[in-house]
C-alpha positions in Angstrom: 0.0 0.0 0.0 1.4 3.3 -0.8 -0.1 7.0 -0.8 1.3 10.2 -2.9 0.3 13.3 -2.1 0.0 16.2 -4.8 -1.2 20.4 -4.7 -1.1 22.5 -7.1 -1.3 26.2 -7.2 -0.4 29.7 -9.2 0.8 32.8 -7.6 0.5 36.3 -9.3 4.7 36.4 -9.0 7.6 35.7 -11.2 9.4 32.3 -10.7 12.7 33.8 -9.4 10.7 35.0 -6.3 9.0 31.8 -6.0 12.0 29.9 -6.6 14.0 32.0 -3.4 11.0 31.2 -1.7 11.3 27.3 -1.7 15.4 27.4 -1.5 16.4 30.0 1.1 16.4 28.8 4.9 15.1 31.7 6.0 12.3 31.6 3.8 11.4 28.2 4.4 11.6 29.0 8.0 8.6 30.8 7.7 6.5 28.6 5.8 7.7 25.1 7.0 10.2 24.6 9.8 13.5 26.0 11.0 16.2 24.0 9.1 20.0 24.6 7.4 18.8 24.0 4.4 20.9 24.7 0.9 20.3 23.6 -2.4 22.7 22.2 -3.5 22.7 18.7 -4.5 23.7 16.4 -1.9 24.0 18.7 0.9 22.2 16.7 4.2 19.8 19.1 6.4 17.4 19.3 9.2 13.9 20.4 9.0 13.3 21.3 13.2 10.0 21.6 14.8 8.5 21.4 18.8 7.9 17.7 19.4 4.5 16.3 18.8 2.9 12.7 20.3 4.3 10.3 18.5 7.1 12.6 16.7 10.6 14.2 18.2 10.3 17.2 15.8 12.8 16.2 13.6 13.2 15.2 9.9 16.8 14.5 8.3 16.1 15.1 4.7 19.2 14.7 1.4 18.6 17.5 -1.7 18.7 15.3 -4.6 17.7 17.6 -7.6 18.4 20.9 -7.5 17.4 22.4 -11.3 16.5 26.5 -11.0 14.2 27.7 -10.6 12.0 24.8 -11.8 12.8 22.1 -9.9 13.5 21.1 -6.5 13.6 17.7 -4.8 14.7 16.1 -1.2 13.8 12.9 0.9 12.2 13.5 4.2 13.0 11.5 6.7 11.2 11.4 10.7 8.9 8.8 12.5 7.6 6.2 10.5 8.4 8.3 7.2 11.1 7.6 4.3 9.5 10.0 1.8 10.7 12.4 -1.1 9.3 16.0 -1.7 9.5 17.5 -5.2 8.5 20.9 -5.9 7.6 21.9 -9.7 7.7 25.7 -10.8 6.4 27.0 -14.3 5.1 29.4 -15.9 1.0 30.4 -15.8 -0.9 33.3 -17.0 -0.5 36.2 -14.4 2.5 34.4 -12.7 3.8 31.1 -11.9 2.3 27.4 -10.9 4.0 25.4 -8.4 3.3 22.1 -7.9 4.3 20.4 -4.4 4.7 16.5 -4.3 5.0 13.9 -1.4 5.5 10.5 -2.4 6.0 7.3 -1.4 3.9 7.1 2.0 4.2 3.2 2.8 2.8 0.8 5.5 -0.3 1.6 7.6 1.7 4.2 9.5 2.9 6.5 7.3 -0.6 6.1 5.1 -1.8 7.6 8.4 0.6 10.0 8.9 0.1 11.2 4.9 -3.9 12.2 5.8 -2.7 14.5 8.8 0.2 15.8 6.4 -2.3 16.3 3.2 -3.9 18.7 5.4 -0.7 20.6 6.7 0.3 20.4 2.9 -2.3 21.9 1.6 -2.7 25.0 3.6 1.1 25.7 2.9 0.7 25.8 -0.8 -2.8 27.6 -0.2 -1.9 30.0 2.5 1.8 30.0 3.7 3.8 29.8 0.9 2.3 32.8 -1.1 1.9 34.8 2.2 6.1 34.5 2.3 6.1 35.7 -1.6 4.0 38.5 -0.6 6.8 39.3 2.2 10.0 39.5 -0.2 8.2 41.1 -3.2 6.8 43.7 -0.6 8.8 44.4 2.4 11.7 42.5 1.4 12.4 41.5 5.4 11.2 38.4 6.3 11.6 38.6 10.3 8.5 40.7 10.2 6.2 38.3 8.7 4.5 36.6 11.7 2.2 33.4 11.3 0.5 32.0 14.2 0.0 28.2 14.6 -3.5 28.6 13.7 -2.3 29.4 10.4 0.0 26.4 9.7 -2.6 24.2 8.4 
């Protein structure tokens, strides 16, 4: 048995901003979870979070394809999981489409950890993602952009 999550979205901004977005640590601070991130193929990081019941917080993750600003890709690896995320950029009318996939969700365990993380998923790309765009295209500093927990789902 095996589960793969996919959302889709387009944001009224160019893919350069959308690309720093998804690749800069301080960016994906914001929208996901502290880490020391780079993207660069190969380079092994640490996605950081407060512990949760039946998770320490952590995931150890590889960047495996590294292709700007189109294409990003890295396992995720914490709890039960031994996943890969790939995000997709390209061009749409009136800005740019990304594309977030989570494959390879396997055993009863991490098919039920993939339902909680659909719905964390899918209010990134709705809600947290472009709300970090927004930030750099217009105030530039990110330490100013403040999202609650109520907001990271």
């Amino acid at each position: 048995m095996t589960r793969d999550l996919r959302f889709e979205a387009v944001y009224p901004h160019p893919i350069d901003k959308v690309w720093r977005a998804i690749t800069e640590p301080d960016a994906i601070a914001r929208w996901l979870m502290e880490n020391d991130f780079s993207p660069r193929v190969g380079h092994c990081f640490r996605f950081t979070a407060p512990p949760q019941p039946g998770w320490d917080g952590i995931v150890n993750g590889e960047v495996l394809i590294v292709e700007p600003p189109s294409r990003l890709s890295y396992s995720w690896k914490g709890g039960p999981l031994d996943t890969v995320v790939t995000i997709s950029l390209t061009a749409a009318p009136g800005g740019t489409r990304l594309v977030l996939e989570h494959t390879g969700f396997r055993g009863p365990k991490a098919l039920l950890v993939s339902l909680i993380m659909g719905r964390g998923w899918k209010g990134i790309v709705a809600k947290r993602i472009p709300a970090v765009i927004d930030q750099m295209v217009h105030g530039g500093d990110l330490s100013s952009l403040v999202v609650g927990c109520a907001d990271r789902g």
